[in-house]
N, CA, C and O atoms as a Tripos MOL2 file, in Angstrom:
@<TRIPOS>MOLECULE
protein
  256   255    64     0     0
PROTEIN
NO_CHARGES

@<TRIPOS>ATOM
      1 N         -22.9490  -24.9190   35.6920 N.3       1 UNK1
      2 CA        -22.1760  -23.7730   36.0920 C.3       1 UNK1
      3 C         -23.1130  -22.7990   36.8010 C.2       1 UNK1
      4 O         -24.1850  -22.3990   36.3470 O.2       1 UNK1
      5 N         -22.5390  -22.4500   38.0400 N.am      2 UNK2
      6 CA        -23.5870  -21.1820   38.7940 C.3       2 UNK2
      7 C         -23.2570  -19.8570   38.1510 C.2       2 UNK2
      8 O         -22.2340  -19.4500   37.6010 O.2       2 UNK2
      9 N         -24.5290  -19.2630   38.4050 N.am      3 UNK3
     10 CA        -24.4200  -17.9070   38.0060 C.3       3 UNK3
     11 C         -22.5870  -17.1660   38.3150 C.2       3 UNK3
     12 O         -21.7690  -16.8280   37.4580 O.2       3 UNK3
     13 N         -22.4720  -17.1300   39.6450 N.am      4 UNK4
     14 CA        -21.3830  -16.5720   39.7280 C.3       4 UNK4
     15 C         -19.9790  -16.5790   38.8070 C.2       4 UNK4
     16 O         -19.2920  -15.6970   38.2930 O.2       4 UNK4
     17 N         -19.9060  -18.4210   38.8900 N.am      5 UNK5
     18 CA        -18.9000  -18.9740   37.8710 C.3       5 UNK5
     19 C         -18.5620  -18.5630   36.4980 C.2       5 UNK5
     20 O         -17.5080  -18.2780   35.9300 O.2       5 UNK5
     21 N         -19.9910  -18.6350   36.0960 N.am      6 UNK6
     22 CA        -20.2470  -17.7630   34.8560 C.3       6 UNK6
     23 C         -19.5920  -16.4360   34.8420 C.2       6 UNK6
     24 O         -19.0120  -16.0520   33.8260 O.2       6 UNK6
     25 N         -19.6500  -15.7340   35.8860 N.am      7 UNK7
     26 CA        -19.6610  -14.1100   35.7700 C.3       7 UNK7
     27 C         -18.3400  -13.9400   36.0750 C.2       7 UNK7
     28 O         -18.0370  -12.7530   35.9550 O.2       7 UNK7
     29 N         -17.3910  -14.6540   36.4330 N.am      8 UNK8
     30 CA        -16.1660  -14.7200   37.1490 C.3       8 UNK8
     31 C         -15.1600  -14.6670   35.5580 C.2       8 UNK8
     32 O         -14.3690  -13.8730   35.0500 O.2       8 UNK8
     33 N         -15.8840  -16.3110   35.1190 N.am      9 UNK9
     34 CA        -15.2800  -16.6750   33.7750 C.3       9 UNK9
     35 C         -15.0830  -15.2960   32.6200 C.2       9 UNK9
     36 O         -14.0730  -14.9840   31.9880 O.2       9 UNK9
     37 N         -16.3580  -14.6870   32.6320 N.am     10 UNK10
     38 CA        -16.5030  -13.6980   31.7180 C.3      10 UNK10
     39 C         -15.7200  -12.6020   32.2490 C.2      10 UNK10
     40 O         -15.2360  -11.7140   31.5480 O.2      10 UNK10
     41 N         -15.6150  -12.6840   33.4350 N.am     11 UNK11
     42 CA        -14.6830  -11.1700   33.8050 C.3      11 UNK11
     43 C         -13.2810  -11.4820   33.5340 C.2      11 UNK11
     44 O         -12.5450  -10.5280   33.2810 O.2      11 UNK11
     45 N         -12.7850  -12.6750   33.5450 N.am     12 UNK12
     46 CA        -11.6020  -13.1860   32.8870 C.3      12 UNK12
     47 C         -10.6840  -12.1010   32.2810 C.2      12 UNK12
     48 O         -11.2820  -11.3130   31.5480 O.2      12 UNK12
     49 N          -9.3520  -11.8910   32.4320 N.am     13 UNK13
     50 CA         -8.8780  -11.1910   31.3100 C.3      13 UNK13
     51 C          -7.8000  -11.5220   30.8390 C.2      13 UNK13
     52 O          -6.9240  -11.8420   31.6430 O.2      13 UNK13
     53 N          -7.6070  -11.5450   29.9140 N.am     14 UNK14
     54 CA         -6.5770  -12.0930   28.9420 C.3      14 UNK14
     55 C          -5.6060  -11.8860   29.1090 C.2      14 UNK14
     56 O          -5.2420  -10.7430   29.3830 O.2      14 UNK14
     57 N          -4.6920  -13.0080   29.0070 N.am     15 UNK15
     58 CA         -3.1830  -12.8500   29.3740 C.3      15 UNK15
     59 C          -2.4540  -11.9940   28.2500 C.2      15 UNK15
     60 O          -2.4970  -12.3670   27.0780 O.2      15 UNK15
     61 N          -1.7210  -10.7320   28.6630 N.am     16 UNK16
     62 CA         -1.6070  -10.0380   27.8090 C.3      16 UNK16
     63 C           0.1780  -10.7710   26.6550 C.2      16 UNK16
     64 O           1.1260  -11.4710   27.0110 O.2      16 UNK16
     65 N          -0.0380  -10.3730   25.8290 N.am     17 UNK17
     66 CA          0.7470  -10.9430   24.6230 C.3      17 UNK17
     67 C           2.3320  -10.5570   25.3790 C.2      17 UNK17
     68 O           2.6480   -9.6790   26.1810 O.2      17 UNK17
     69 N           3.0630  -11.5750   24.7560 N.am     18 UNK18
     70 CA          4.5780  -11.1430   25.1980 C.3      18 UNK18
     71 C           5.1470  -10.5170   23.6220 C.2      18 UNK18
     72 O           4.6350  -10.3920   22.5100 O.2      18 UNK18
     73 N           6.2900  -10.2600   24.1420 N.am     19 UNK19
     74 CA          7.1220   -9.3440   23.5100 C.3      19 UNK19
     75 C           7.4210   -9.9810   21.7930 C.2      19 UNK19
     76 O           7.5370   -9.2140   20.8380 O.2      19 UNK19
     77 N           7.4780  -10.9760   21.7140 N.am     20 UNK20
     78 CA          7.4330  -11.9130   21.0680 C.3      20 UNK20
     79 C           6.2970  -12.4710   19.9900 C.2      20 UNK20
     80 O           6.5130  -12.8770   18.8480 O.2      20 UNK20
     81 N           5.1640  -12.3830   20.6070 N.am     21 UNK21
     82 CA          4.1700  -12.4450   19.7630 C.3      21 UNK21
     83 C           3.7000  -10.9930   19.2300 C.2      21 UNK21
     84 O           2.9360  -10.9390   18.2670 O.2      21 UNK21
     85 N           4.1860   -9.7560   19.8970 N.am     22 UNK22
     86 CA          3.7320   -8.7730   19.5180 C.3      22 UNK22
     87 C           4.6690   -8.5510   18.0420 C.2      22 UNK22
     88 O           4.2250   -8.1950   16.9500 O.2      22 UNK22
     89 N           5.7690   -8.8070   18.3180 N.am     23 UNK23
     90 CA          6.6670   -9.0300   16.6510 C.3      23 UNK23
     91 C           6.1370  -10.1180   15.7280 C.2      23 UNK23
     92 O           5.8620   -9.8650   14.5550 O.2      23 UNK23
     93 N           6.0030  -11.2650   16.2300 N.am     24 UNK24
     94 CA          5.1100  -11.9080   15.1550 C.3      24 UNK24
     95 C           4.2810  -11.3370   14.2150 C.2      24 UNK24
     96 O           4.3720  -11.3310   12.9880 O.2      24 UNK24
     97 N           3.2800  -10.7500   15.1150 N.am     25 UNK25
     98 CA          2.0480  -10.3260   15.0010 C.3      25 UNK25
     99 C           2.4840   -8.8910   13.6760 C.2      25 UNK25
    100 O           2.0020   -8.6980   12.5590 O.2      25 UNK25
    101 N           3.3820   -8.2530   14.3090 N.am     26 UNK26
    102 CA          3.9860   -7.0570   13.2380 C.3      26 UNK26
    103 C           4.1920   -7.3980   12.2090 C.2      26 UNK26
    104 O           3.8060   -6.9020   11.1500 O.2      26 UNK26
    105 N           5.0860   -8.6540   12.4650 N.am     27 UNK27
    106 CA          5.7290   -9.3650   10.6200 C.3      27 UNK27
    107 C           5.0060   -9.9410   10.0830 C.2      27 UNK27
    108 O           5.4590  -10.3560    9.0160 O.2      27 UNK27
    109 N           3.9240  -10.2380   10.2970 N.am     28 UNK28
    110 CA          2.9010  -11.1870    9.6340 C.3      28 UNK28
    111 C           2.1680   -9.8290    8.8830 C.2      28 UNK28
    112 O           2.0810   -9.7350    7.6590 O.2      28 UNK28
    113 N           1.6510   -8.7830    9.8500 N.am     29 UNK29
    114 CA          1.0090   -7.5090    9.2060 C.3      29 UNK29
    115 C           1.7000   -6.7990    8.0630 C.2      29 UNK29
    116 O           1.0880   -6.4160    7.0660 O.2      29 UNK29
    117 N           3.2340   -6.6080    8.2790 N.am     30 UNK30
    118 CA          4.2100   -5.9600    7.5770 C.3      30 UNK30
    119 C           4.1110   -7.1140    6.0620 C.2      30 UNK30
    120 O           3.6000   -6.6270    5.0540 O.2      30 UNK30
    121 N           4.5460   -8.3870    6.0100 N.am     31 UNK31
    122 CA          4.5710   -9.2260    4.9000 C.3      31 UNK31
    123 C           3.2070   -9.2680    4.5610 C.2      31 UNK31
    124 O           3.4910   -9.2370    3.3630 O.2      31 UNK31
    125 N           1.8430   -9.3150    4.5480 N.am     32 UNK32
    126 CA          0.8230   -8.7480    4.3900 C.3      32 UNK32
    127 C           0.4130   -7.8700    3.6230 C.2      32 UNK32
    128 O          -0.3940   -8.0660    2.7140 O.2      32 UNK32
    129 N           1.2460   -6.1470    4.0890 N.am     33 UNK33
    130 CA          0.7250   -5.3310    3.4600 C.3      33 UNK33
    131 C           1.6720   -4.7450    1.9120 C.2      33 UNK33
    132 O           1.3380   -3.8680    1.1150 O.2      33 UNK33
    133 N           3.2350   -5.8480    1.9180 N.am     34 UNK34
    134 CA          3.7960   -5.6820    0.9630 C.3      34 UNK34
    135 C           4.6040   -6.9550    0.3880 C.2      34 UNK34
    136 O           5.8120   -7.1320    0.2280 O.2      34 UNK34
    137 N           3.2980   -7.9140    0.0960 N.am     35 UNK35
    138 CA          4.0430   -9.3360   -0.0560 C.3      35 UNK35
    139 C           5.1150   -9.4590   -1.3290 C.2      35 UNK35
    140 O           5.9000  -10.4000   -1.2110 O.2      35 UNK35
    141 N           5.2410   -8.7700   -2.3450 N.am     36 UNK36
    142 CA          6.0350   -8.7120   -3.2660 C.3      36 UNK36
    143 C           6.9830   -8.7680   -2.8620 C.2      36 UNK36
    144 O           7.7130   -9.7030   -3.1910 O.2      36 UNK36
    145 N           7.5530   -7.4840   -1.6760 N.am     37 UNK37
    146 CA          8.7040   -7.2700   -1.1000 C.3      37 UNK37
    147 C           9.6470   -8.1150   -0.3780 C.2      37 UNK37
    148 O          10.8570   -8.2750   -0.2170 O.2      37 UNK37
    149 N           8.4590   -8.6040   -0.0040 N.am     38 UNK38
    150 CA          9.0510   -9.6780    1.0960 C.3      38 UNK38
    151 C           8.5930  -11.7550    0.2720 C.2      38 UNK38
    152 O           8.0860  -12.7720    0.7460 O.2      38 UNK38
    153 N           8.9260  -11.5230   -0.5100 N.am     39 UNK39
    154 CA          9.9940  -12.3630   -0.9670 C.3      39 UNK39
    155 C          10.7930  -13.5600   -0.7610 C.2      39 UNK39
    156 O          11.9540  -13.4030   -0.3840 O.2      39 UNK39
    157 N          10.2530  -14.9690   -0.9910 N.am     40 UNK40
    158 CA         11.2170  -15.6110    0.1970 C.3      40 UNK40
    159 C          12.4890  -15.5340   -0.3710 C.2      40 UNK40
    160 O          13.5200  -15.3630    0.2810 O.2      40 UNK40
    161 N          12.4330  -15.6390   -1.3940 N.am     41 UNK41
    162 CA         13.7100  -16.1360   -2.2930 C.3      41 UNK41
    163 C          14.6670  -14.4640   -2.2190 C.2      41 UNK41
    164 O          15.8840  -14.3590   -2.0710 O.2      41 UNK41
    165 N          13.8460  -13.5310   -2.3460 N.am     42 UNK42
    166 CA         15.1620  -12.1960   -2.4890 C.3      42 UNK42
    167 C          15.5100  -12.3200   -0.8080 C.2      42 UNK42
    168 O          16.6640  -12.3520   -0.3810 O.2      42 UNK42
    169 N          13.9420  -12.4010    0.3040 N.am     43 UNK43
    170 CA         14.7420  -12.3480    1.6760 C.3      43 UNK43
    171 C          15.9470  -12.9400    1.5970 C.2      43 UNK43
    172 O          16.9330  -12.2040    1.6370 O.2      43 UNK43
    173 N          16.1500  -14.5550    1.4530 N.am     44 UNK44
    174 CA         17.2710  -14.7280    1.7490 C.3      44 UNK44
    175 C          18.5070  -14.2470    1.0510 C.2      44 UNK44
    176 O          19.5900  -14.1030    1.6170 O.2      44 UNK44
    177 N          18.2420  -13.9740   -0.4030 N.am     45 UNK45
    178 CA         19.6450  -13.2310   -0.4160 C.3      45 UNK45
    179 C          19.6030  -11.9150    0.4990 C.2      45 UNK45
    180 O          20.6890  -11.3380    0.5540 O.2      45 UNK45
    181 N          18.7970  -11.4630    1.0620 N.am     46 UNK46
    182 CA         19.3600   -9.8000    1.3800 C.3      46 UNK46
    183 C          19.8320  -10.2650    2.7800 C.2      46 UNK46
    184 O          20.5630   -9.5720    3.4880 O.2      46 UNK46
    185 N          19.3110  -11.6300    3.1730 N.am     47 UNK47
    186 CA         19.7370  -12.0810    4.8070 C.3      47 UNK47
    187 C          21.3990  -12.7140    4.6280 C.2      47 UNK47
    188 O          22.1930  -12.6750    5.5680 O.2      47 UNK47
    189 N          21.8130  -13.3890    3.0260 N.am     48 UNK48
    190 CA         22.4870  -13.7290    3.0230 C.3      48 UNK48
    191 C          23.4880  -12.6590    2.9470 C.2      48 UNK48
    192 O          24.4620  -12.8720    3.6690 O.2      48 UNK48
    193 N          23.5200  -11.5760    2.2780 N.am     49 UNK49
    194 CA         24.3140  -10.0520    1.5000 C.3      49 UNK49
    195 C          24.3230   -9.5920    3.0560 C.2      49 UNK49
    196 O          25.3600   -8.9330    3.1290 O.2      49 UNK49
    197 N          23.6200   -9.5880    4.5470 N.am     50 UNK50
    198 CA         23.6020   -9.1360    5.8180 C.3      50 UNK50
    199 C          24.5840   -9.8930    6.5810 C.2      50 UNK50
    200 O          25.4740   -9.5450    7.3580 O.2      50 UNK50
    201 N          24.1470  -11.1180    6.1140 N.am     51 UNK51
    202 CA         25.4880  -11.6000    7.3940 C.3      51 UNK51
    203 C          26.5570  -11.6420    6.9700 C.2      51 UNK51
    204 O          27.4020  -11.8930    7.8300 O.2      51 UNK51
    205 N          27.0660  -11.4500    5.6060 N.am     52 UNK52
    206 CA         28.3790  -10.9590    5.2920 C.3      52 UNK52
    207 C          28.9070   -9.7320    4.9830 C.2      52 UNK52
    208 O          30.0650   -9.4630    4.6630 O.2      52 UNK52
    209 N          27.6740   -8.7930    5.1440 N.am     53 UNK53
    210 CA         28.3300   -7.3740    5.9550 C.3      53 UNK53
    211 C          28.8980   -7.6350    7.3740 C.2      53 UNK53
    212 O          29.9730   -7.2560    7.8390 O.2      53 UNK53
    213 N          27.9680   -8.3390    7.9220 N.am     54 UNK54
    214 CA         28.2450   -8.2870    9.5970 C.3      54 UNK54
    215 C          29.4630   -8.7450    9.8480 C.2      54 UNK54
    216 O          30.2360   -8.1650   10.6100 O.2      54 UNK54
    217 N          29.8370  -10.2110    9.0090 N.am     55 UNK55
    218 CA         30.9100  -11.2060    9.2850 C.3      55 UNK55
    219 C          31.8420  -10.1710    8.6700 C.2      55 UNK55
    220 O          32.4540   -9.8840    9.6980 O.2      55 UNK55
    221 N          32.2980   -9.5300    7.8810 N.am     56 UNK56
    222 CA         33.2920   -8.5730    7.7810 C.3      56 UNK56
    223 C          33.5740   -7.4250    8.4240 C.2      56 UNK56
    224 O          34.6970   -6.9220    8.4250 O.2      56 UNK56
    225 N          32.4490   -6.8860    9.0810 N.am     57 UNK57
    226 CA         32.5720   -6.1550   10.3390 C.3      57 UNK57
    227 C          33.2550   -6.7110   11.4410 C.2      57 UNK57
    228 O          34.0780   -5.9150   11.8930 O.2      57 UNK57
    229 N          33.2190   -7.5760   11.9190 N.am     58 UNK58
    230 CA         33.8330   -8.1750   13.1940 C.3      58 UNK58
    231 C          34.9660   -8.9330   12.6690 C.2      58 UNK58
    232 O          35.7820   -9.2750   13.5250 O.2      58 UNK58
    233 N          35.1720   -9.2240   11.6440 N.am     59 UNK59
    234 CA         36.4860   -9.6470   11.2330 C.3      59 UNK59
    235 C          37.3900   -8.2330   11.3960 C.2      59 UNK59
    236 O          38.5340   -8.3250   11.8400 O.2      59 UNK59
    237 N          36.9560   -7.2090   11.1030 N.am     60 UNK60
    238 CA         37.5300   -6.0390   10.8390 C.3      60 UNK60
    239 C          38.0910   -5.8560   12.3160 C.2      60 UNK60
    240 O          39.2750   -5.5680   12.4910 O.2      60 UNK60
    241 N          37.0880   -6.0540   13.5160 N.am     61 UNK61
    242 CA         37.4220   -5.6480   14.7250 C.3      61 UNK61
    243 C          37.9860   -6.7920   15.3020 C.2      61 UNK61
    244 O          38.6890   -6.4480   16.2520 O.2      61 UNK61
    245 N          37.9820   -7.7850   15.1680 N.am     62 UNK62
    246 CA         38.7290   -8.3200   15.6640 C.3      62 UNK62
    247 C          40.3530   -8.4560   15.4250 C.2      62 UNK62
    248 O          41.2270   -8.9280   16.1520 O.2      62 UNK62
    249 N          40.4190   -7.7740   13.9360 N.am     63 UNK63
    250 CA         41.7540   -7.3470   13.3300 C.3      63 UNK63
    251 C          42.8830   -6.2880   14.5750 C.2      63 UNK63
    252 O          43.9910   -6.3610   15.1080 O.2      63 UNK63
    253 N          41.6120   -5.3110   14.5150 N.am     64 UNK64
    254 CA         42.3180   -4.2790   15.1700 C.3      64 UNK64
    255 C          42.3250   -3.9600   17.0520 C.2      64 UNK64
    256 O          42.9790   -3.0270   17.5170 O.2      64 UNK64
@<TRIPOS>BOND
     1     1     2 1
     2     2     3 1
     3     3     4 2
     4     3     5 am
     5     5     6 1
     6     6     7 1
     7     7     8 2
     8     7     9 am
     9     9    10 1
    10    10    11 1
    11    11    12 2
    12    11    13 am
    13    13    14 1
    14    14    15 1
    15    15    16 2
    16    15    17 am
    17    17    18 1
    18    18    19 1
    19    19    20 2
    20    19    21 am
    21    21    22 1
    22    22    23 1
    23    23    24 2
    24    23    25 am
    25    25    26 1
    26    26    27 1
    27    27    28 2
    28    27    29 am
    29    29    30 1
    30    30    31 1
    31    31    32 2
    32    31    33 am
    33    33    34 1
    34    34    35 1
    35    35    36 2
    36    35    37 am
    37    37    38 1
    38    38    39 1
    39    39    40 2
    40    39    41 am
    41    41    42 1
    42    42    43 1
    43    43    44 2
    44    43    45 am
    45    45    46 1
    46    46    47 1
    47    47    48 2
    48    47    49 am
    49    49    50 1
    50    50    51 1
    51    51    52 2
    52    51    53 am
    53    53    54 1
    54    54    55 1
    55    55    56 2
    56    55    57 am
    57    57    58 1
    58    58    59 1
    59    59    60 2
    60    59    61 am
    61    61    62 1
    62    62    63 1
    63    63    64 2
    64    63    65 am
    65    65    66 1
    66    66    67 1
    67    67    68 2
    68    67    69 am
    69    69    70 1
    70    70    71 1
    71    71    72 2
    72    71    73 am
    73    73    74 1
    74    74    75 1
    75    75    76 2
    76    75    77 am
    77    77    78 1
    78    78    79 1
    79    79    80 2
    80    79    81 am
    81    81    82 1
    82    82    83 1
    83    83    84 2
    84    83    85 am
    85    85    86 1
    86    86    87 1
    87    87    88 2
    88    87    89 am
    89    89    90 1
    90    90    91 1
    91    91    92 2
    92    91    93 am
    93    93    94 1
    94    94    95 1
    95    95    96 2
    96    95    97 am
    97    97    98 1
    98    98    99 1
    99    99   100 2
   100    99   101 am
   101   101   102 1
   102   102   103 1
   103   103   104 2
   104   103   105 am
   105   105   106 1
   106   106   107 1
   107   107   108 2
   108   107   109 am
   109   109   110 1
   110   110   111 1
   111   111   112 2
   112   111   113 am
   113   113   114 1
   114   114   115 1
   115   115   116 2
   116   115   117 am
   117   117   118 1
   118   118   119 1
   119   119   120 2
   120   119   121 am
   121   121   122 1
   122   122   123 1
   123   123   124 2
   124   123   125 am
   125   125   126 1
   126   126   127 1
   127   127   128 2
   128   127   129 am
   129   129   130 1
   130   130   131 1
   131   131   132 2
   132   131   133 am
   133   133   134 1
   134   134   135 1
   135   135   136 2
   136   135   137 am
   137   137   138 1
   138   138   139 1
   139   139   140 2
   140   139   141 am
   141   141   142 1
   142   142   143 1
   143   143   144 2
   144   143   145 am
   145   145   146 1
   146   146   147 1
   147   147   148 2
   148   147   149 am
   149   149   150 1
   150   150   151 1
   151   151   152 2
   152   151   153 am
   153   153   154 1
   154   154   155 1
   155   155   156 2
   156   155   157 am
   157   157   158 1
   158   158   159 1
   159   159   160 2
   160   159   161 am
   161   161   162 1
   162   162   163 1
   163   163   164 2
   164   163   165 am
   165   165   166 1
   166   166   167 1
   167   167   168 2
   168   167   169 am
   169   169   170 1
   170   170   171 1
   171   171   172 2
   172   171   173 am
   173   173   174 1
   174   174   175 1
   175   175   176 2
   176   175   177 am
   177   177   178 1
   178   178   179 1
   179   179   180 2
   180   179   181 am
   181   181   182 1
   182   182   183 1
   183   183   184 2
   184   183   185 am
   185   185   186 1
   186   186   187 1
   187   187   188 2
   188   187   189 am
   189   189   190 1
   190   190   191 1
   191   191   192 2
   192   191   193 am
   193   193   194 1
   194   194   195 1
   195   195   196 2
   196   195   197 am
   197   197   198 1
   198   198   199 1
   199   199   200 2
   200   199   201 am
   201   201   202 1
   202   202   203 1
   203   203   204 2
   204   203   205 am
   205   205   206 1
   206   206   207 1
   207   207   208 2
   208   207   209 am
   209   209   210 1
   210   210   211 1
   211   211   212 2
   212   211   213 am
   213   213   214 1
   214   214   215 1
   215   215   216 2
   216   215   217 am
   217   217   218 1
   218   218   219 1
   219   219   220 2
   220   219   221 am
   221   221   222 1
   222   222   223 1
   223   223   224 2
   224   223   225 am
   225   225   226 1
   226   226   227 1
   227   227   228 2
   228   227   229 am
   229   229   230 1
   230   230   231 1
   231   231   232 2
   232   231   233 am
   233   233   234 1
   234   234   235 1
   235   235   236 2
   236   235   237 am
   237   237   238 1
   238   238   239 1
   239   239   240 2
   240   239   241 am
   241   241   242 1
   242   242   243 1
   243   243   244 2
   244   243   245 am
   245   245   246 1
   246   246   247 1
   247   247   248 2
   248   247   249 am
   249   249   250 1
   250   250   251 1
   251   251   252 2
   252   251   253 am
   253   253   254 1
   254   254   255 1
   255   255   256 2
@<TRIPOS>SUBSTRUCTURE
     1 UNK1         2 RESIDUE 1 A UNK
     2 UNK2         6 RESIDUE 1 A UNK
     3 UNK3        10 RESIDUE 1 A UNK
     4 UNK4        14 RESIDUE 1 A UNK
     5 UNK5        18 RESIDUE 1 A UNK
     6 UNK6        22 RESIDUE 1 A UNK
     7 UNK7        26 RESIDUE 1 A UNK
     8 UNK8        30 RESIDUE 1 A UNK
     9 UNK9        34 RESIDUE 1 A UNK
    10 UNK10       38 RESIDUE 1 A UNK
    11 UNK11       42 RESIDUE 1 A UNK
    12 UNK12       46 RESIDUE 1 A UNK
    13 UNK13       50 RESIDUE 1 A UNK
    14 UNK14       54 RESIDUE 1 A UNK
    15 UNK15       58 RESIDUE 1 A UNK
    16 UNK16       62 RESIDUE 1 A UNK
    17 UNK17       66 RESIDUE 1 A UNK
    18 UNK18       70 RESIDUE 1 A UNK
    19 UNK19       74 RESIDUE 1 A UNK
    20 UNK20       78 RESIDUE 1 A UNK
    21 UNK21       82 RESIDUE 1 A UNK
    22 UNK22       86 RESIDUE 1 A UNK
    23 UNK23       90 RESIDUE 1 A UNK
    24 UNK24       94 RESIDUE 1 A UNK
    25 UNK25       98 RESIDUE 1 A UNK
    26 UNK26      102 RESIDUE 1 A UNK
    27 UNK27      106 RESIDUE 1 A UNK
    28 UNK28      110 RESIDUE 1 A UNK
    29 UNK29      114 RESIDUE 1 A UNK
    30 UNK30      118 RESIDUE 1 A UNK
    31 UNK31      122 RESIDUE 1 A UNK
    32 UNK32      126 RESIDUE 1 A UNK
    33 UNK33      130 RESIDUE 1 A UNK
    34 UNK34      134 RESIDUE 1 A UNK
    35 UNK35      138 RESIDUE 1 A UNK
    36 UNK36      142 RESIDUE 1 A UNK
    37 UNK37      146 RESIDUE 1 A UNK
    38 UNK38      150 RESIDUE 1 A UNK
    39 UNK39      154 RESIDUE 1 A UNK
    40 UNK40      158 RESIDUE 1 A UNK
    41 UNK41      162 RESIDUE 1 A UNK
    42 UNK42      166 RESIDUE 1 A UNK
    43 UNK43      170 RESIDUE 1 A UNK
    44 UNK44      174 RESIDUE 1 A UNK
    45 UNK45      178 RESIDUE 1 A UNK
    46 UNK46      182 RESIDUE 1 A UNK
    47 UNK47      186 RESIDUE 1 A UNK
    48 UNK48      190 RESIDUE 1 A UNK
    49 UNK49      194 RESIDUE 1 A UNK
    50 UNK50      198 RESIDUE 1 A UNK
    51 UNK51      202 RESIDUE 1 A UNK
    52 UNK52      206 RESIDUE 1 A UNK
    53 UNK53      210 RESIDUE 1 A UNK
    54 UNK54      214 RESIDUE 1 A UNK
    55 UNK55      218 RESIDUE 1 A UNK
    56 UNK56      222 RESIDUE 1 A UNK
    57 UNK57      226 RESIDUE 1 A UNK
    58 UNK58      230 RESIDUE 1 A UNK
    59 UNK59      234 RESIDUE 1 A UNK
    60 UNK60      238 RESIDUE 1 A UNK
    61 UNK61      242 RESIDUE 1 A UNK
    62 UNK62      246 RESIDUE 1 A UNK
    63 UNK63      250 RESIDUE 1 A UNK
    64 UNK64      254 RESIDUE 1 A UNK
């Protein structure tokens, strides 16, 4: 590798993170700093107790 190549490589800059990994990156920190909370077994009930708020919400609107 020539000098230059070298210096090119190192000036390199990093492809910056998408939107996507920046939430990863949050939920991994967030379950981290309060792993009790997060729970696999209560998550899913509170995911399960969520989508049947939701599903009765739009049942509601689609009523009216």
């Amino acid at each position: 590798m020539t000098e230059n190549e070298h210096n090119t490589s190192r000036n390199r800059k990093r492809k910056p993170l998408t939107l996507h990994d920046k939430w990863r990156i949050d939920g991994e920190l967030i379950r981290k700093s309060d792993p009790e909370y997060y729970d696999s077994e209560q998550s899913k009930k509170d995911f399960k107790a969520n989508l049947e708020k939701i599903q009765k919400i739009l049942q509601k609107n689609k009523e009216q």
